[in-house]
N, C-alpha and C positions, 0 to 999 in steps of 0.2 A: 732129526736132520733133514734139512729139504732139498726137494728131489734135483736134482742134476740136468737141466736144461742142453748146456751147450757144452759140449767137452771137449777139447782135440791136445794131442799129443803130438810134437814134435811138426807142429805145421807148416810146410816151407815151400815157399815158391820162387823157380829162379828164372827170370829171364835172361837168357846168354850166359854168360859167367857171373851175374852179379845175381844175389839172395835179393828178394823185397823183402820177403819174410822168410825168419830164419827161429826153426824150432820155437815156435809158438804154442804154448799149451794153458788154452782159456777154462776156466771154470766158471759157470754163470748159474744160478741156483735160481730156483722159481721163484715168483714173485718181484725179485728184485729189478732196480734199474741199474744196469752197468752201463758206467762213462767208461770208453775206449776210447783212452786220450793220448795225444802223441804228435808233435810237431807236423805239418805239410810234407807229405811225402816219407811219410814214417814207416808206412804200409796197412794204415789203419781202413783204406778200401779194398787192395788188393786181397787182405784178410775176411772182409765181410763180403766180398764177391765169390772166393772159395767156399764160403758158408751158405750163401745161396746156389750153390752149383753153376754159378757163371765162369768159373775158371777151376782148371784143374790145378789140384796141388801137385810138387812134386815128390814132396812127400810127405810122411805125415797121416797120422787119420782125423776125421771128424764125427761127432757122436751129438745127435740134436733127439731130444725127448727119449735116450737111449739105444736109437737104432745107427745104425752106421750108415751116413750119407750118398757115401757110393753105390752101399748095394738097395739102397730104400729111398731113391732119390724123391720119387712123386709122391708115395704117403706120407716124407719128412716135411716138403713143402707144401703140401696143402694144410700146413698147418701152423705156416710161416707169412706172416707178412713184412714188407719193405719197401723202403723209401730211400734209393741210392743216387743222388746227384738231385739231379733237381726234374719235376714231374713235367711229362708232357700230354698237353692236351687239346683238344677239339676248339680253340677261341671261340670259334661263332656259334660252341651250343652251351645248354648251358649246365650251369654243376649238375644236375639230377640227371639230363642227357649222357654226361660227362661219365659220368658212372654207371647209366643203365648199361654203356659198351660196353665196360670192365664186366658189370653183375652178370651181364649172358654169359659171356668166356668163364667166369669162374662157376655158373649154376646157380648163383646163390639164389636165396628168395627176394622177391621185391620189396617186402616189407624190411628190407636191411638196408637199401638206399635211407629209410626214413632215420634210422638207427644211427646209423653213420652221420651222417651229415646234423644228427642233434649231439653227436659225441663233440665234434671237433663245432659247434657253434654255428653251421652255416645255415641253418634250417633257413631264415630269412633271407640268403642268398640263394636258396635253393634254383630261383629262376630265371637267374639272370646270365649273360652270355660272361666265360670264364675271362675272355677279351679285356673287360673291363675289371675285372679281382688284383686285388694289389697283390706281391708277393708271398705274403704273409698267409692269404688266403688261399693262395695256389700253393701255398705250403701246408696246409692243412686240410686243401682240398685233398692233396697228396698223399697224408695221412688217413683221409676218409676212406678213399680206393685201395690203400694195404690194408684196413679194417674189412673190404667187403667179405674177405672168404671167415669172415669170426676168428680170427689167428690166436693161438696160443702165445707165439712169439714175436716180436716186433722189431725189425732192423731198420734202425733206421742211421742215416750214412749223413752227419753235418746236414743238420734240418732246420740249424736257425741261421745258415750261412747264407753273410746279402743282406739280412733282413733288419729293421729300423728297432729301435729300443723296444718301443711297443709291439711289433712283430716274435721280437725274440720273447718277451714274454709271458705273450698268445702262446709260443708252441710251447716254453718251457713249466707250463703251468696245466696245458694239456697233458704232458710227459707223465709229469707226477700224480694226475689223477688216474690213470691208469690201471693201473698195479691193484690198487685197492677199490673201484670203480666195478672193473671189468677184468680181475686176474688175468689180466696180461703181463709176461715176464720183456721185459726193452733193453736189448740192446742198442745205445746210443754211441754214435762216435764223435770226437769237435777235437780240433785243436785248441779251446778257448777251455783254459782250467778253470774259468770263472766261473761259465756255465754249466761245466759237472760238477764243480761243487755244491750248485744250490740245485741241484736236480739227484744226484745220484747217491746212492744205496753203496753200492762198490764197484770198485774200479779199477781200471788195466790200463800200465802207460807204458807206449811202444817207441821206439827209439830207434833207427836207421835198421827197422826189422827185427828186432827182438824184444822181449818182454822184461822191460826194467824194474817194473810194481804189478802186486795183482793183489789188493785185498782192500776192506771196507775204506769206504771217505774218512769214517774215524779215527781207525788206523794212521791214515795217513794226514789228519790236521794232526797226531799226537807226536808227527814227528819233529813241529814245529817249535823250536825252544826261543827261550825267551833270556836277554840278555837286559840286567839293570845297570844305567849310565848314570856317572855321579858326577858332575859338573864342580869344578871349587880352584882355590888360588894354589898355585904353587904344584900343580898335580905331580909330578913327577916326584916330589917329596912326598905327595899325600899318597902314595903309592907305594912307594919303598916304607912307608908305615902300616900301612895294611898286610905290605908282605912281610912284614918282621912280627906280624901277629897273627900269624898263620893263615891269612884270606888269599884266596885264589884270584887274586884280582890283576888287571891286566892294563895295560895302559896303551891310548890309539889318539893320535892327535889330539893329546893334551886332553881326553877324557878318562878316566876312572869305565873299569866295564866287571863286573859280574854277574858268570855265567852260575846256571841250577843255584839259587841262591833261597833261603825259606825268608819269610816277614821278616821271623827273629833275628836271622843273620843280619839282613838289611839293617835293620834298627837299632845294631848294634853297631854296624860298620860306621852308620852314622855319628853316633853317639862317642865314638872311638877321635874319628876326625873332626867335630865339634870341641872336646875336650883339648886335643891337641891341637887349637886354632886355626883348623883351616875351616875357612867359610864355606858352607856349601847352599849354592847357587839354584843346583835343580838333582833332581833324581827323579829317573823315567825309567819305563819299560819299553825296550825293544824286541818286538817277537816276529821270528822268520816269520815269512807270509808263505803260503801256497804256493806261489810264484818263484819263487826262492828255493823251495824243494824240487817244485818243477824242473826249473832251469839246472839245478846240481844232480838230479836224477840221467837228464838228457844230454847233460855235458855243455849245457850253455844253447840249446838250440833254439831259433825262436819259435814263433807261434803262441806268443799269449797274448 
């Protein structure tokens, strides 16, 4: 069983009378990349800013590499990197500049400038003034500077947000090489379930502050079912014949629908309404998408 990265139980923070986050209890296991996904304004910052010690919870514990946050605040974080909102930096010096500031304050060795900056691709931008880096770049620069202290763990908070197609999949390509790279465990957060699907391991989806799912991407493509559409003349008859022969079959503006259905059944439902002359037309497969569980998990809310 592998080891227990991040763990809090009952995590809550309230401003005024209102909960952002309300009894939150994350599991995140080593190695993995967890997507923390959850509509704008879900609580999926105010959550990872408690996790860096920028906000106090109010209640709630937190447990990073097993010790407890509160009382082990500086030996948990030096061993934590992060990337929350979007990175600020020095325009007129440049990447290697950029980072020798960070690399003093955190101690590190100078040879982890070279490190870094060949992790995330910049080595060839290494001299140039940040002023001119697209986005993308200064998104990854961003990443290079949460790499300086060698971090065990990686927070990183909406990191391809803003960013052009090809941007997004510069960071989301850096993400994935991570883990198995340089055993780093990532926590990621996006309101976009596109891009934790093609990046993450498992996953947490948060909802007006509370935790609606918490378990592998797998899990969760498997809760996606798949409905067969039968297209043919007269369906309302070809239906009330289906159901006189025991098929669970359903009818929706004038199409034929069967739900958990095996080949064989299909091939016989066929072969059933063939016999009995109705003609059919088409037969497809309709499968909820991600999107689809997303939006019935969250009660309809946007952000995808």
């Amino acid at each position: 069983m592998k080891e227990t990265i991040i763990k809090t139980s009952g995590l809550s923070k309230k401003f005024g009378t209102r909960y952002a986050v309300a009894n939150v209890d994350l599991h995140i296991p080593r190695g993995e990349i967890y997507g923390f996904l959850g509509p704008n304004g879900a609580g999926k910052t105010t959550t990872i800013r408690m996790l860096l010690g920028l906000a106090k919870p109010t209640n709630g514990t937190i447990q990073i590499f097993g010790k407890d946050l509160k009382k082990e605040k500086l030996e948990v974080l030096k061993r934590v990197g992060s990337l929350v909102e979007y990175p600020s930096y020095y325009g007129h010096l440049t990447a290697r500049e950029n980072l020798e500031a960070i690399r003093i304050l955190l101690d590190a060795p100078k040879t982890r400038i070279d490190e870094v900056l060949s992790i995330v691709r910049l080595t060839r931008e290494a001299k140039r003034p940040v002023k001119g880096f697209s986005l993308g770049m200064k998104q990854r620069l961003g990443i290079a500077a949460a790499l300086l202290g060698n971090p065990e763990l990686l927070i990183l908070d909406e990191p391809t947000n803003g960013l052009d197609p090809s941007g997004i999949l510069e960071i989301r390509e850096l993400i994935k090489s991570m883990p198995k790279e340089h055993g780093i465990t990532i926590l990621v957060s996006s309101h976009l379930l596109s891009e934790i699907d093609l990046m993450a391991t498992q996953v947490g989806i948060i909802s007006k502050g509370r935790m609606i799912f918490q378990d592998s991407i797998e899990t969760l493509r498997r809760r996606s079912s798949s409905n067969i559409v039968i297209k043919t003349d007269e369906a309302e008859e070809a239906w009330k014949l289906l159901l006189s022969k025991g098929h669970n079959a359903e009818l929706e503006q004038g199409r034929l629908q069967l739900s958990n259905i095996s080949d064989h059944e299909i091939s016989k439902v066929i072969a059933e309404l063939v016999e009995s002359r109705f003609p059919v037309y088409r037969v497809q497969e309709e499968k909820k998408s991600l999107e689809d569980i997303f939006l019935e998990l969250t009660g309809g809310e946007g952000g995808l």
